[in-house]
C-alpha positions as a printed NumPy array, in Angstrom:
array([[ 18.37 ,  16.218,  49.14 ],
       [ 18.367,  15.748,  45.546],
       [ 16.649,  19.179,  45.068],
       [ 18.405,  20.911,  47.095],
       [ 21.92 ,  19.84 ,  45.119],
       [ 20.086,  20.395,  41.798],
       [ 19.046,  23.837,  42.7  ],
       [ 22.399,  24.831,  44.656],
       [ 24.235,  23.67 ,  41.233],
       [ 21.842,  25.353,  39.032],
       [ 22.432,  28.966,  41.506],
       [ 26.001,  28.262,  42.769],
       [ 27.464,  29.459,  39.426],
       [ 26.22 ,  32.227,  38.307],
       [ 26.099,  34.072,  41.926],
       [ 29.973,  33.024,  42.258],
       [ 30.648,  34.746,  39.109],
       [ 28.608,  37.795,  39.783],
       [ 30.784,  37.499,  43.064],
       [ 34.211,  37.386,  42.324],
       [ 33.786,  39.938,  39.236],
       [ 32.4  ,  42.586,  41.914],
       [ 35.422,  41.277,  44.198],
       [ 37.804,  41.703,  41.908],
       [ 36.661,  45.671,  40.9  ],
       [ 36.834,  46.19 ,  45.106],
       [ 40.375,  44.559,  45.975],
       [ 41.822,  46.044,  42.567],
       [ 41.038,  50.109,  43.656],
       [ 43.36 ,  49.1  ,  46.444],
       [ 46.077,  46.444,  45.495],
       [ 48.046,  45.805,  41.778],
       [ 46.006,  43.475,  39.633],
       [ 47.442,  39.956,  40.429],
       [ 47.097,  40.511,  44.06 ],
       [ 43.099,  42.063,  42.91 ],
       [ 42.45 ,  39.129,  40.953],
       [ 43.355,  36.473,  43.586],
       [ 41.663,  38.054,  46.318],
       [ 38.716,  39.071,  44.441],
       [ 38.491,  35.198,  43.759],
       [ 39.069,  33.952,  46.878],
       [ 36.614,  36.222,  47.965],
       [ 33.928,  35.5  ,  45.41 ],
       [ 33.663,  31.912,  45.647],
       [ 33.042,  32.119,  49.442],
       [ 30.985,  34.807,  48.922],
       [ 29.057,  33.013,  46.063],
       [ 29.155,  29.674,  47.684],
       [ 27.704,  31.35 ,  51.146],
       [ 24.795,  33.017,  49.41 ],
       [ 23.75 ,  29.979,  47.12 ],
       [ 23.212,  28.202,  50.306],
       [ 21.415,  30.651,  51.645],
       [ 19.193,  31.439,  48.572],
       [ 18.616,  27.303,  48.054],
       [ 17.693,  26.637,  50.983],
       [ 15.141,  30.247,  51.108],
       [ 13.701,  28.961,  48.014],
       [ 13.19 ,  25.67 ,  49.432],
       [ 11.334,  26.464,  52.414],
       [  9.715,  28.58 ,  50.171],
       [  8.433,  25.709,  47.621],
       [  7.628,  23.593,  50.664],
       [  5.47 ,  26.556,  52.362],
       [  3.543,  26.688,  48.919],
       [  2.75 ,  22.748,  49.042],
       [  1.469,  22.707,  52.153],
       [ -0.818,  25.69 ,  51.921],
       [ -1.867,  24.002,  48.521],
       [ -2.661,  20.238,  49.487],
       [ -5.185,  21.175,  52.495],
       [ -7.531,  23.288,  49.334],
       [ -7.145,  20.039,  47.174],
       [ -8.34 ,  17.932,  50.654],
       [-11.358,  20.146,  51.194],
       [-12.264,  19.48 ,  47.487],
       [-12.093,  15.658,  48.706],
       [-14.221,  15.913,  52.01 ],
       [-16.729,  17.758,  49.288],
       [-16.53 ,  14.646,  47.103],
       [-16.879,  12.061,  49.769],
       [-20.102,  13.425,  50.759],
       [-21.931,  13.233,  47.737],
       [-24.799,  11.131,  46.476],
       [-24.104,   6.957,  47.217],
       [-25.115,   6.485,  43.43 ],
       [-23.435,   5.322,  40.469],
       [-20.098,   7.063,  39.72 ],
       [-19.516,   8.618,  36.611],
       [-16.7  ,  11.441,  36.737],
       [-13.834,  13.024,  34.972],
       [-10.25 ,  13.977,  35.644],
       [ -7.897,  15.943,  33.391],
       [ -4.178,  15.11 ,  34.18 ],
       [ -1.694,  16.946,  32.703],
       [  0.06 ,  13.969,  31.431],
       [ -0.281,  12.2  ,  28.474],
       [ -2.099,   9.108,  28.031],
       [  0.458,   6.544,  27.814],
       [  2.164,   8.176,  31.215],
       [ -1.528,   8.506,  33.012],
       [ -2.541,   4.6  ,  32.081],
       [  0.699,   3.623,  33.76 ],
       [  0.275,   5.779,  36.851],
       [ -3.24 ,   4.472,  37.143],
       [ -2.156,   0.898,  36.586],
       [  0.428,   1.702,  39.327],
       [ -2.292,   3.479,  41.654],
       [ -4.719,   0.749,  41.584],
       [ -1.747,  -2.026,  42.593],
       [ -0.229,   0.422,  45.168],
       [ -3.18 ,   1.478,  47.133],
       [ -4.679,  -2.274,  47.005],
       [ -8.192,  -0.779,  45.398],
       [ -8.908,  -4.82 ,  43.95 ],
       [ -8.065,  -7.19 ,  41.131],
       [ -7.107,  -5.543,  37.516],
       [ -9.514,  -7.82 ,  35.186],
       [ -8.67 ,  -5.907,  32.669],
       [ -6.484,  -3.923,  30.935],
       [ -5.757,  -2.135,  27.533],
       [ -3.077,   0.444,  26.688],
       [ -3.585,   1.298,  23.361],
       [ -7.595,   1.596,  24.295],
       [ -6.864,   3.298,  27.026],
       [ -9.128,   0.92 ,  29.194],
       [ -8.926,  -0.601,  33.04 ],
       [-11.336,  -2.494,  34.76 ],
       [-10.779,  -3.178,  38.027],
       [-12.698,  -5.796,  40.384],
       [-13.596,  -5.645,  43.824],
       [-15.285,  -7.618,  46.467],
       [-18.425,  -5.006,  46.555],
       [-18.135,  -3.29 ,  42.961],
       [-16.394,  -3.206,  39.333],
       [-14.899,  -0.192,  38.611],
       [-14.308,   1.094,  34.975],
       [-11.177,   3.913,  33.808],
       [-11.183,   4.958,  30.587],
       [ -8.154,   7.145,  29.743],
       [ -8.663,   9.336,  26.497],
       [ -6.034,  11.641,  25.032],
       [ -7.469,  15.428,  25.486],
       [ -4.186,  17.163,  24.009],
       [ -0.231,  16.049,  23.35 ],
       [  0.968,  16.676,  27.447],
       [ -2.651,  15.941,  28.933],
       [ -5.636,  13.438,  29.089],
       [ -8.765,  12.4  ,  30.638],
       [ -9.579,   9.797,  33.027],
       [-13.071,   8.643,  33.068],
       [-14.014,   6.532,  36.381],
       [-17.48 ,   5.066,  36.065],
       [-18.565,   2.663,  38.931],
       [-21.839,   1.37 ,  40.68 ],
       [-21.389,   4.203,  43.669],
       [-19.021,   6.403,  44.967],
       [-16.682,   5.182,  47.657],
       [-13.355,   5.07 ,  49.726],
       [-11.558,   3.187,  46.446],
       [-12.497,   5.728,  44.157],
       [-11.296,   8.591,  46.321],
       [ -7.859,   6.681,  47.038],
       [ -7.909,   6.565,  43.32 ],
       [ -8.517,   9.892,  42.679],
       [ -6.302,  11.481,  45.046],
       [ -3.296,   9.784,  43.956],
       [ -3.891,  10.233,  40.968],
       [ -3.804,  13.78 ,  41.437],
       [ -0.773,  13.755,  44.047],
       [  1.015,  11.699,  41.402],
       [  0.228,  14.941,  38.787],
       [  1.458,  17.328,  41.164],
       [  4.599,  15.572,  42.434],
       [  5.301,  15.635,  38.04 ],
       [  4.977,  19.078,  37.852],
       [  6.731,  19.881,  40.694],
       [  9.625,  18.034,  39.523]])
């Protein structure tokens, strides 16, 4: 709801004006000018309001269409992941976040999604270690640019905690960017 009143806003206006301007030019070939000009308004902002509606709510189907046919790509990634080698776990993610934003999320993704204990943790390092009952897992978060870093996950082999880690993670990037 709240994008849908942040985009109407952000559309409402200058379609209204656009509106009542063309309004006004119609009504005034056939009435005086103050009849013209109240008209023409009257007419615009129904007008305007009308089509911001309907161009919001295009445009949101529109974004939603796009996430959808995006997310199943990024789960077929996954399902590639989750069949590799049982061995020790040493990959890389670039978020486009920066490194004081990217700790925090992955503080947040390790506590939400109940991966283990934090043992660990430095912000200014960039460090997290993470206990569970079968495995210690290590995140190192580096600073790649200004607006994005690098999480390093290194762990004893690849399983279900890592990918719940990874994919929000990555869901957590996109929902950023998409707002």
């Amino acid at each position: 709801m709240r994008a849908f009143i942040n985009l109407f806003l952000t559309i409402v206006l200058p379609i209204s004006t656009l509106a009542i301007i063309i309004a006004v030019i119609y009504f005034s070939t056939d009435y005086d000018l103050t009849k013209a000009l109240r008209l023409g308004t009257l007419t615009g902002v129904f007008t305007g309001i009308g089509l911001s509606l309907l161009i919001t709510l295009v445009l949101l189907i529109m974004r939603k269409i796009r996430t959808v046919t995006y997310h199943p790509q990024n789960n077929d990634m996954q399902k590639e992941n989750s069949i590799s080698p049982k061995g020790p776990v040493d990959q890389k993610i670039i978020l486009l976040m920066d490194k004081e934003l990217a700790f925090e999320v992955s503080l947040y993704a390790v506590t939400d999604q109940n991966i283990g204990e934090i043992t660990h943790g430095d912000k200014r390092k960039g460090s997290i270690s993470i206990s569970t009952p079968y495995e210690s897992i290590t995140l190192l978060i580096s600073t790649l640019t200004k607006h994005t870093s690098e999480i390093e996950i290194k762990a004893n082999r690849y399983n279900s905690h890592i990918q719940q880690l990874i994919h929000y993670l990555k869901t957590k990037e996109l929902s950023f960017m998409d707002y």
